[in-house]
C-alpha positions as CSV (number, residue, x, y, z in Angstrom):
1,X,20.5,43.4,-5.9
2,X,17.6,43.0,-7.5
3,X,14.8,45.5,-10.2
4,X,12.0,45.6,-12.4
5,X,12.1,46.3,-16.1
6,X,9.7,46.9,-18.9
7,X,10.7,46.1,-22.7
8,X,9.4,44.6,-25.8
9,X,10.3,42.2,-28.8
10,X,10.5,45.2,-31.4
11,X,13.5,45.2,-34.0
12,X,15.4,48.2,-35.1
13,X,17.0,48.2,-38.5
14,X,19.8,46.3,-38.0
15,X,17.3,43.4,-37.1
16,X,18.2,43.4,-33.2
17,X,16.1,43.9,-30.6
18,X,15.0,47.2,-29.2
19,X,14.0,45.6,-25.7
20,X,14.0,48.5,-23.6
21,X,14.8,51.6,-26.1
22,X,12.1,50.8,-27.9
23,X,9.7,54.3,-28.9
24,X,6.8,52.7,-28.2
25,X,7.3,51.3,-24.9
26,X,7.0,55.5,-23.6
27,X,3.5,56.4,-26.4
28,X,1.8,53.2,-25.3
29,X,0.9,51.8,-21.7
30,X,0.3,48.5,-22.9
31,X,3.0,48.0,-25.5
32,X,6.0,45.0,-24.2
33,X,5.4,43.1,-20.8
34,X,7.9,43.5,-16.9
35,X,10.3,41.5,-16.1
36,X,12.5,41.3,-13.1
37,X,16.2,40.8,-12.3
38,X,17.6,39.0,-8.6
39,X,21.1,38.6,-8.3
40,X,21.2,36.6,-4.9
41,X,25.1,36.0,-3.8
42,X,26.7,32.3,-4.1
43,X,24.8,29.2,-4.2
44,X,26.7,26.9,-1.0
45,X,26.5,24.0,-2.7
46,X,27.7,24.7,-5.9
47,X,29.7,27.8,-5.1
48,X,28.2,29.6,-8.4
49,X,26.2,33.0,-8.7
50,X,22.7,32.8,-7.9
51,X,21.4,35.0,-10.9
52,X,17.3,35.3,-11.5
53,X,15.6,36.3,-14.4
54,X,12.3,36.2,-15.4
55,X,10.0,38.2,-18.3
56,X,6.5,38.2,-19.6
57,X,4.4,39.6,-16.9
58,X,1.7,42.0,-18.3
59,X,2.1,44.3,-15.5
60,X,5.0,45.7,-13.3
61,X,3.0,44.7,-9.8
62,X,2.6,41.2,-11.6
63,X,6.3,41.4,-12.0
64,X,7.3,42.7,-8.5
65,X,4.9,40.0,-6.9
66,X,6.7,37.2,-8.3
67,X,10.3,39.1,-7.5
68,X,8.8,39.1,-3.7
69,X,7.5,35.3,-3.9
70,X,11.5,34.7,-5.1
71,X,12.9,36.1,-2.6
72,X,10.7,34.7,0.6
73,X,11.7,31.3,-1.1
74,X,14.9,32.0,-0.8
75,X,15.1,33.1,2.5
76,X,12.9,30.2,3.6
77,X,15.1,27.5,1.9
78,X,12.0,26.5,0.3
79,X,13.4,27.2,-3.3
80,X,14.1,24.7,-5.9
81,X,15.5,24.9,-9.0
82,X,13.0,24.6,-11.5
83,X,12.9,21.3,-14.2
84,X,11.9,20.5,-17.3
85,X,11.6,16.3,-16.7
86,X,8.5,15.6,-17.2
87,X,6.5,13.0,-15.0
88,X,6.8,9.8,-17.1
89,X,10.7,10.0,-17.3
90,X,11.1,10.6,-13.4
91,X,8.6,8.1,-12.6
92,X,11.1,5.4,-14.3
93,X,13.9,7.0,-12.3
94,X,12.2,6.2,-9.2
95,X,11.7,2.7,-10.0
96,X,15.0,1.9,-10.9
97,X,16.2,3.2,-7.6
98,X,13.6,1.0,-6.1
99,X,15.5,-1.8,-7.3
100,X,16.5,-4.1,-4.2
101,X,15.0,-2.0,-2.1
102,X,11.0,-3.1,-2.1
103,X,9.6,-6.5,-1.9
104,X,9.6,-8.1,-5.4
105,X,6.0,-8.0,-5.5
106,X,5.6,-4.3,-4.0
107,X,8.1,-3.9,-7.0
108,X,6.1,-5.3,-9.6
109,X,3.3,-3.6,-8.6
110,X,4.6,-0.3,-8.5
111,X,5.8,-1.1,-12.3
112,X,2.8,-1.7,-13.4
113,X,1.0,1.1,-12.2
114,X,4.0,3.3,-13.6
115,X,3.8,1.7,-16.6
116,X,0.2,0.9,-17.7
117,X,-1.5,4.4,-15.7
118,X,0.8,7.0,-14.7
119,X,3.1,7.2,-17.7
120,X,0.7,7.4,-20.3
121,X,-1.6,9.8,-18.7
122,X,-2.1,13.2,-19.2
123,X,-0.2,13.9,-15.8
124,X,2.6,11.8,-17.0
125,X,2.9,14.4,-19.7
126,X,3.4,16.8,-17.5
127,X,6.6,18.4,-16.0
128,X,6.8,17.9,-12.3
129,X,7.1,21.5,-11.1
130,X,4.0,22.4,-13.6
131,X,1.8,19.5,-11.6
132,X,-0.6,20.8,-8.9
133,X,-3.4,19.3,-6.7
134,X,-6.0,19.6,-9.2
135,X,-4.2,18.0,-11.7
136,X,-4.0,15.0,-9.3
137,X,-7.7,14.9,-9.1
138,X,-8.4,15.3,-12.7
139,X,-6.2,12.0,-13.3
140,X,-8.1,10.1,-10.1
141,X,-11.2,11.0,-11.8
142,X,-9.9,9.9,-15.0
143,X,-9.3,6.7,-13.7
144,X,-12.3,6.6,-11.7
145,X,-14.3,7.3,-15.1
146,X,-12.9,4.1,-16.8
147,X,-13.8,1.7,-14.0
148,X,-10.7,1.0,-11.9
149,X,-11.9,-0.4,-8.1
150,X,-11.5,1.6,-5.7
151,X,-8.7,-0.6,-4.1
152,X,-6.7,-0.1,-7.8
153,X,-7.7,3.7,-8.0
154,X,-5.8,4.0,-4.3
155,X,-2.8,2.0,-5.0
156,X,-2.2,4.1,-8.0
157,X,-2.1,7.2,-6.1
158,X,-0.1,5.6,-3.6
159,X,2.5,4.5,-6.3
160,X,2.1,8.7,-7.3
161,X,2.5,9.8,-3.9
162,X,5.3,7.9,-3.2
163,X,7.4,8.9,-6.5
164,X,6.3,13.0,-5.9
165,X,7.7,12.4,-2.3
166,X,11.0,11.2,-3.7
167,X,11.0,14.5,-6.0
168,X,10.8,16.9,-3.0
169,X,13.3,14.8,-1.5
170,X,15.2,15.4,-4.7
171,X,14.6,18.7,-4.5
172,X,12.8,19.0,-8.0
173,X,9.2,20.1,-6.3
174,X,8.9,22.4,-3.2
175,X,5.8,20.0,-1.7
176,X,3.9,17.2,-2.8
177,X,0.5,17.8,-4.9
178,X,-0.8,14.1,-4.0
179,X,-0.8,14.2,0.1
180,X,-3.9,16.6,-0.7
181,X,-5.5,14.6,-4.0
182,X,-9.2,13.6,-3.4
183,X,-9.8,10.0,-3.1
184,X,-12.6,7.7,-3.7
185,X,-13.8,6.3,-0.4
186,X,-13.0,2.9,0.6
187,X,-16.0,0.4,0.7
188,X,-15.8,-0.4,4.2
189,X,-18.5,-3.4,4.1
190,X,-17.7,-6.8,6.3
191,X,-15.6,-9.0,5.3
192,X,-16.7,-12.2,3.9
193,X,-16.4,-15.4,5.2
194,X,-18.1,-18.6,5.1
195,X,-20.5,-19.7,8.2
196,X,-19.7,-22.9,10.6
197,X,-22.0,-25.1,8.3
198,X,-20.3,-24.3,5.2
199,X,-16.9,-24.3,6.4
200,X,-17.5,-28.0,7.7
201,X,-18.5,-29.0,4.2
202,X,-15.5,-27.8,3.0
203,X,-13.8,-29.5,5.4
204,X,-15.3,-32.7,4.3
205,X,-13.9,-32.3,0.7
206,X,-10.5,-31.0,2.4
207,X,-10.2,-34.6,3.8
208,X,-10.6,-36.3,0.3
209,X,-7.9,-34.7,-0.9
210,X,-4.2,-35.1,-1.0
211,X,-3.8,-31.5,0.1
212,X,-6.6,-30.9,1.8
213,X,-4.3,-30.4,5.1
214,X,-3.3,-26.9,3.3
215,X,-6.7,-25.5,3.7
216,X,-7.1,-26.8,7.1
217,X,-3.8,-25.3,8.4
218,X,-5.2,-22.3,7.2
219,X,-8.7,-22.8,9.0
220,X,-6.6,-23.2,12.5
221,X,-4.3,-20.8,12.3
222,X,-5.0,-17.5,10.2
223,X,-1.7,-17.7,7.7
224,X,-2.1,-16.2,4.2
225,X,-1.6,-18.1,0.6
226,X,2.0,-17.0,0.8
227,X,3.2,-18.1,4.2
228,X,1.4,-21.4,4.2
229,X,3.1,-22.5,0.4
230,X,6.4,-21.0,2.7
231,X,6.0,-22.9,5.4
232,X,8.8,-25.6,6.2
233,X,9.1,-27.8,8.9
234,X,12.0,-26.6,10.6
235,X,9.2,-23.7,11.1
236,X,7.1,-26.0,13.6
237,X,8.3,-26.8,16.9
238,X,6.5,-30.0,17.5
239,X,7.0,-29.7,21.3
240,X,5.7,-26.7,21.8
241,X,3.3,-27.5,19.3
242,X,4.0,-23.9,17.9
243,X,4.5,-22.5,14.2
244,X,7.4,-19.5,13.6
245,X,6.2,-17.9,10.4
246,X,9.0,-16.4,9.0
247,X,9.3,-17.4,5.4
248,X,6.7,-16.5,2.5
249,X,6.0,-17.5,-1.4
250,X,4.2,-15.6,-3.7
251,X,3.2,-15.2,-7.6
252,X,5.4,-12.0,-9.1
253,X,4.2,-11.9,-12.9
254,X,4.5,-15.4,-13.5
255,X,7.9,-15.8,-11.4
256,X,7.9,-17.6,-8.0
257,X,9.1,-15.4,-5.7
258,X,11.1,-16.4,-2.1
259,X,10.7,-14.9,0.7
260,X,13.1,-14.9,3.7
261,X,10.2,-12.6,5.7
262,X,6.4,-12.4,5.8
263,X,4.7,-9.7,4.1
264,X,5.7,-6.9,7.5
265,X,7.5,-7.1,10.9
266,X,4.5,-7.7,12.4
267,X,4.1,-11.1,10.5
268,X,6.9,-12.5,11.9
269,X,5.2,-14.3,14.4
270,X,4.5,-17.7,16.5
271,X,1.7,-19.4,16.4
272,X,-0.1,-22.1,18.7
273,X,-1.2,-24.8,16.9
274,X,-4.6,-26.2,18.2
275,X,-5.1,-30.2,18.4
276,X,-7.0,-30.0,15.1
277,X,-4.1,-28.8,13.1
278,X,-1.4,-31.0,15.1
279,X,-3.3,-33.7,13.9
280,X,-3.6,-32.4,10.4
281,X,0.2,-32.0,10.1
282,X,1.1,-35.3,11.7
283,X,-1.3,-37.1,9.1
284,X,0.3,-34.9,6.3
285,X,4.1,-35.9,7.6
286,X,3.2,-39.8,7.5
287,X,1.4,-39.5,3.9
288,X,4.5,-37.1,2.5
289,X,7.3,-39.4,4.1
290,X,5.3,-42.5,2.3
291,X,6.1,-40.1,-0.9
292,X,9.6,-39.4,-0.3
293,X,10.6,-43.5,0.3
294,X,8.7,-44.3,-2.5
295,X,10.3,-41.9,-5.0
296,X,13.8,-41.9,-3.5
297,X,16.4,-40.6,-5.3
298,X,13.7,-39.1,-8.1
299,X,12.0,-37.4,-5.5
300,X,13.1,-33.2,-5.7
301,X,12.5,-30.4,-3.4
302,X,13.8,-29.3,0.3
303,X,11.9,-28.5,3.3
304,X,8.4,-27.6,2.8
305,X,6.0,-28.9,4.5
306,X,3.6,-28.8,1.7
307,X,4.4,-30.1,-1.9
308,X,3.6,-31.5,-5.1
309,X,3.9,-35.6,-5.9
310,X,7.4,-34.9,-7.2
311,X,8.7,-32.9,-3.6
312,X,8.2,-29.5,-5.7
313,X,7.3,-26.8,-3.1
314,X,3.5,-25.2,-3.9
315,X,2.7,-22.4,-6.2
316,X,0.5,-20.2,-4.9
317,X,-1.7,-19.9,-8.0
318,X,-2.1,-23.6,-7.9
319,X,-3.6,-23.2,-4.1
320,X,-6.0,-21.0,-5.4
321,X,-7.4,-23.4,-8.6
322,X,-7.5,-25.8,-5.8
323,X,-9.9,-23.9,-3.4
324,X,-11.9,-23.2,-6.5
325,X,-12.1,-26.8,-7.3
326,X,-13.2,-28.1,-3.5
327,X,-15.7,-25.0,-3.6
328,X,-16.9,-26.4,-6.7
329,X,-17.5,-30.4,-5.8
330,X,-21.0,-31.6,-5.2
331,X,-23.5,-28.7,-3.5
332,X,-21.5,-25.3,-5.0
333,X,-20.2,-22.9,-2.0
334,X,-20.7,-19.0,-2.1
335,X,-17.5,-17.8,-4.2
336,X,-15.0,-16.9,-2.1
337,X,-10.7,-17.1,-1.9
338,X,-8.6,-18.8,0.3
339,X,-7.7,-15.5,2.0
340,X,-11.5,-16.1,3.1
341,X,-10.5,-18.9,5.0
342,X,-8.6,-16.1,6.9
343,X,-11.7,-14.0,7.3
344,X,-13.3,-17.7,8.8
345,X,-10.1,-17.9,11.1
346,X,-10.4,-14.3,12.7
347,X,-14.6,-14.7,13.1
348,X,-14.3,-17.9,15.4
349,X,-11.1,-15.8,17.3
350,X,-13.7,-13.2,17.8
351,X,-16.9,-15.8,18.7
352,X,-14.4,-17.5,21.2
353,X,-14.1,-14.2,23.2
354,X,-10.3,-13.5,22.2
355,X,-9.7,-9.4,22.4
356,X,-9.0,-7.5,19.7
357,X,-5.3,-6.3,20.2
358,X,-4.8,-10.6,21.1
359,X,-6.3,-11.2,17.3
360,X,-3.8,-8.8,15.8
361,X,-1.2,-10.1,17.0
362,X,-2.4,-13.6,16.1
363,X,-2.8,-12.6,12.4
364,X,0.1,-10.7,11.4
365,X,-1.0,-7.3,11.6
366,X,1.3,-4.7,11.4
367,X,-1.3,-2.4,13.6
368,X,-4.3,-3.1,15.6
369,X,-6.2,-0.7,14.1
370,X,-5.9,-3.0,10.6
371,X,-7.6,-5.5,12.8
372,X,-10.1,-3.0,14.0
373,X,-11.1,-1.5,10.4
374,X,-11.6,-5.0,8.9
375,X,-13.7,-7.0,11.8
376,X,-15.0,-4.1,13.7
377,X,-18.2,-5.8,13.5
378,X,-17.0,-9.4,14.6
379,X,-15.2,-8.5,17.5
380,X,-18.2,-5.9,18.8
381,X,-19.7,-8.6,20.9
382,X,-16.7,-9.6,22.7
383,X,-15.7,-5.8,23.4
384,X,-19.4,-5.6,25.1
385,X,-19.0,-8.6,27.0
386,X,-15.8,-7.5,28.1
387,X,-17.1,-3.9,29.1
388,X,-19.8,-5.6,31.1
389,X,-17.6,-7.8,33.2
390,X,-15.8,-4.7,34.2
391,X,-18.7,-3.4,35.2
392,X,-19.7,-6.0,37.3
393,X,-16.2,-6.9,39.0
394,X,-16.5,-2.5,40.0
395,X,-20.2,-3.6,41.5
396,X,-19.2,-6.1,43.5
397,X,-16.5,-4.5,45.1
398,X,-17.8,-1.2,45.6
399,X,-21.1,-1.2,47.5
400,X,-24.0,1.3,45.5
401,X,-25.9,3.0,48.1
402,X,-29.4,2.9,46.9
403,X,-30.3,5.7,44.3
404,X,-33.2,8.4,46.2
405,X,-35.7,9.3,43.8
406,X,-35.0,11.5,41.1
407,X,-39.4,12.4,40.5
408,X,-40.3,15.7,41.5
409,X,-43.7,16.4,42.7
């Protein structure tokens, strides 16, 4: 059952409302708004009546277009029940329920974003079923406005896309206004990463200090801050001369954070260890063992392979002042990380001739095509090369008649 209405917010005499017995409502076209009225059987879920009421439209086909909008909404399944929480509040829902299910650092991050962007926004102001698209992009542009990278600006709407998605799941929002939201475009220029020259300098300093064998590990084999300060040496098989990367250590707002599993599935992975690194680690064992009999019993720690004086396994953030301090000796290198060392790694996969999908695999990727957007440009000549030995194996088995002339007289 459902009906339009007209009335008004006149008072009689006795101080009630006249709503629709109100005089003026028949002299006066334009005197009290439309309304409508849905009564729409029992709600399965909670077994009550489904009763609709709305008021305020300024005209009755205003009125009856929103009593038809209703209705196809209900029909569809695609109504919700509308809300009055407001962005900010839900936002802090979400990340409670995100407790113990994210990485710790995934977590923190989210947090962060929730707490120092999204919550004191505009948008975070808002209620959730009052947010559309271009609200979205008004708050991207905010942020855009006030200098956030474009890395930050699309982490932030990640954190916002992933909390609206939760809401639709929750049933508060029909769809989600941020799948649509207009985003900066990533900077897709190269990688950085030092040349052969430079990295053999660095090198040089690597060998002059006591942890120089960090860096180099991460020359020969492509593993990130976290999984190198997480590496232990029930990870290496020395026969196989192979590492299993499967633990990982990283920085969460100050805390230390342990990792039974690399940063995705993908990094789960074994890698061969070239002679340059099995020599690395073999010098490193004999200099920490030295360490550990001459401490004895003061000696801390477990079974990382790399660690401080005392047996304390690495914090990451000391990695990094390190890398800056090697950069920094004698002739200054370009400034760079030690994820660069990464970048260095997957540049001599690509000038050895190793394919594409071969790198990915070697560097933890969850998908080729991460590979591919990154070192597009690295791995171009050996995708040529390839194509032209494909061409020629096809030439020399398949004889070409000789092409007839193609001029025309």
């Amino acid at each position: 059952m459902s009906n339009t209405y007209r009335r008004c917010g006149c008072r009689g005499p006795d101080g009630k409302q006249l709503g629709p017995n109100c005089p003026k409502l028949k002299s006066d076209s334009r005197h009290g708004s439309y309304g409508y009225y849905l009564s729409a059987g029992v709600d399965p879920r909670t077994q009550q009546r489904r009763q609709f009421r709305k008021a305020g439209f300024p005209t009755r086909k205003a009125a009856q277009s929103a009593l038809a909008k209703l209705k196809a909404s209900l029909d569809g399944g695609s109504y919700v029940e509308p809300t009055r929480k407001v962005l900010a509040i839900y936002a802090q829902e979400v990340l409670a329920r995100w407790q113990n299910r994210l990485r710790d650092n995934t977590l923190a991050s989210y947090g962060r974003y929730i707490k120092n962007d999204i919550g004191p926004s505009r948008l975070g102001e808002m209620v959730l079923t009052d947010i559309r698209r271009s609200h979205i992009d008004a708050f991207i542009k905010e942020l855009e406005n006030a200098n956030r990278g474009v890395s930050t600006v699309r982490h932030i709407h990640t954190t916002l896309r992933r909390i609206l998605t939760i809401a639709v799941k929750d049933e508060l929002i029909p769809t989600n206004p941020a799948l649509v939201a207009d985003l900066p475009a990533e900077n897709k220029g190269q990688v950085k990463h030092w040349e052969p020259v430079n990295l053999q300098k660095f090198l040089e300093r690597c060998g002059r200090h006591r942890l120089g064998a960090v860096f180099e590990l991460t020359m020969y084999t492509g593993q990130r801050r976290g999984e190198i300060c997480g590496l232990r040496w029930s990870d290496i098989d020395d026969a196989e001369r192979t590492i299993t990367v499967s633990h990982n250590r990283v920085s969460v707002d100050g805390r230390i954070i342990k990792q039974a599993d690399p940063k995705t599935r993908a990094g789960r992975r074994t890698v061969d260890l070239p002679d340059q690194a099995v020599a690395a680690l073999i010098a490193w064992k004999f200099h920490q063992d030295q360490e550990r009999e001459n401490a004895a019993e003061a000696r801390i720690g477990d079974d990382h392979v790399f660690t401080m004086e005392d047996g304390r396994a690495l914090n990451p953030s000391y990695v990094t002042r390190l890398f800056d301090q090697l950069r920094k000796q004698g002739e200054e290198l370009s400034k760079l990380t030690p994820h660069s060392l990464r970048h260095s790694y997957a540049s001599a996969l690509a000038a050895a001739g190793v394919q594409i999908a071969v790198a990915s695999k070697l560097m933890g990727h969850s998908s080729i095509s991460i590979t591919a957007d990154l070192y597009t440009h690295m791995f171009r000549d050996t995708a040529r090369a390839d194509v032209n030995k494909a061409a020629n194996l096809i030439a020399h088995k398949v004889h070409t008649p000789e092409r007839a002339s193609t001029n025309v007289g």
